[in-house]
C-alpha positions as CSV (number, residue, x, y, z in Angstrom):
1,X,7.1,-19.0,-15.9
2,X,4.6,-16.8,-17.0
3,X,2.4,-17.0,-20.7
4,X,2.3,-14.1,-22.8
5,X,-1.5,-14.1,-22.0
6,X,-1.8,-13.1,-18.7
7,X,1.6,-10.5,-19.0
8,X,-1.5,-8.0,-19.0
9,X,-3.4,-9.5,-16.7
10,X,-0.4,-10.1,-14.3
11,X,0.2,-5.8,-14.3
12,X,-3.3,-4.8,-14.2
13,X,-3.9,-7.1,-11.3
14,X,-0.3,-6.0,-9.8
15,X,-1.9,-2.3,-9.8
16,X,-5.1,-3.0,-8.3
17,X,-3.2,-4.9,-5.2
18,X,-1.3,-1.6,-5.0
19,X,-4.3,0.5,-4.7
20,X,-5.1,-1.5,-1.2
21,X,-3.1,-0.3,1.8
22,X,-1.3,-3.4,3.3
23,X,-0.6,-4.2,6.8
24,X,2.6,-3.7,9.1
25,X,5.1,-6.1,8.0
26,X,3.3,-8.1,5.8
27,X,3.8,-8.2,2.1
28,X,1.4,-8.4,-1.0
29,X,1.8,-11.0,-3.7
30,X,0.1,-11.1,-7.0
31,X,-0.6,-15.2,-7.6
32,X,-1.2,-16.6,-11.3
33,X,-2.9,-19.9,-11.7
34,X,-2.8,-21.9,-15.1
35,X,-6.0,-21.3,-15.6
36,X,-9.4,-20.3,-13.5
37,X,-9.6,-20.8,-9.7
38,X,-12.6,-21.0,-7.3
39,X,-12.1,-19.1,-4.6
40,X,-12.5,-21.5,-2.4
41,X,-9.4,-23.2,-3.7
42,X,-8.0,-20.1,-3.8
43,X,-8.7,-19.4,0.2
44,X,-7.0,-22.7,1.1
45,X,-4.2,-22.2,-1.4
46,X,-3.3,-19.0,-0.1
47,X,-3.9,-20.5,3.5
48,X,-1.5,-23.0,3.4
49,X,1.1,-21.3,2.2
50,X,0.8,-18.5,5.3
51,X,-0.9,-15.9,4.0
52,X,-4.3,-14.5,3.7
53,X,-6.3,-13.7,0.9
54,X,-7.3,-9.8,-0.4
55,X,-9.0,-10.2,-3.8
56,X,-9.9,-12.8,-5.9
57,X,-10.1,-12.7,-9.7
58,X,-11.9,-16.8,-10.3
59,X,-12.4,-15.8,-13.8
60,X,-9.2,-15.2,-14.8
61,X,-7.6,-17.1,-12.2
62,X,-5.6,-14.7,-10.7
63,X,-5.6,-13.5,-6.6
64,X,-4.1,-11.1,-4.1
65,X,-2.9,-12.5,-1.3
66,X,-0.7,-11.0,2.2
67,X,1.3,-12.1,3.9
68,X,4.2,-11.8,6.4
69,X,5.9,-15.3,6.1
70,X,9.4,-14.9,4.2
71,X,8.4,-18.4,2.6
72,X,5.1,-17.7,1.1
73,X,6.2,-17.5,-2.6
74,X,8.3,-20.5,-2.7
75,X,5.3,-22.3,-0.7
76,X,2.5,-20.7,-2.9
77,X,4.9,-21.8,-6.1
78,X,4.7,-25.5,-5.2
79,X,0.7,-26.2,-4.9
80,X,-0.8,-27.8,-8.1
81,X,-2.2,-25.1,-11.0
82,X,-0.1,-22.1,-9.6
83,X,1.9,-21.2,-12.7
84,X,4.0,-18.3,-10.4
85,X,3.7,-15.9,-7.7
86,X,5.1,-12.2,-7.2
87,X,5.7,-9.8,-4.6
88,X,3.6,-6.2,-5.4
89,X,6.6,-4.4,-4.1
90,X,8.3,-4.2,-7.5
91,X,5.6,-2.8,-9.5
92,X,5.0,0.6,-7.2
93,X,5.5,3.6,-8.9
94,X,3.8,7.0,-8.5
95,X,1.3,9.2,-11.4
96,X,2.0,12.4,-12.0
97,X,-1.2,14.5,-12.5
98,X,0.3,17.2,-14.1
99,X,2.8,17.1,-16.8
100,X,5.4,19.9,-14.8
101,X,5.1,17.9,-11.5
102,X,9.1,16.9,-10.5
């Protein structure tokens, strides 16, 4: 479950992952940590649950990761200090840039 304290984080981090183009078949997930993360830890983390990391945020202990294992947010979920894990593909959404754009 997530804390009202990193809500903000969480979507401005969600964004940011978006901005990166992923690969075929893989997926990106935005992973929150109960409070900050090396990124070494990170690196393993993210390795041992199949995936691969994209960016790291130590100081506010949040990371991109990818990956294309159908597992890798349940696996992610269960290492110690993850507080939860999301896929980026619910959080897409397109800006207009003009206010009369359909």
């Amino acid at each position: 479950m997530l804390r009202p304290q990193h809500v903000l984080t969480f979507g401005a981090t969600a964004a940011l992952a978006l901005a990166f183009a992923g690969s075929a078949g893989a997926a990106r997930f935005v992973v929150i940590y109960s409070s900050h993360v090396s990124q070494p830890v990170a690196e393993r983390h993210v390795a041992r649950a199949g995936g691969q990391l994209v960016a790291a945020y130590p100081q506010i202990g949040v990371v991109v990761a990818e990956s294309s294992d159908p597992g890798f947010e349940s696996a992610i979920e269960r290492l110690p200090r993850v507080q939860g894990a999301t896929a980026t593909t619910a959080f897409a959404w397109r800006a207009r840039c003009r206010a009369n754009e359909p």
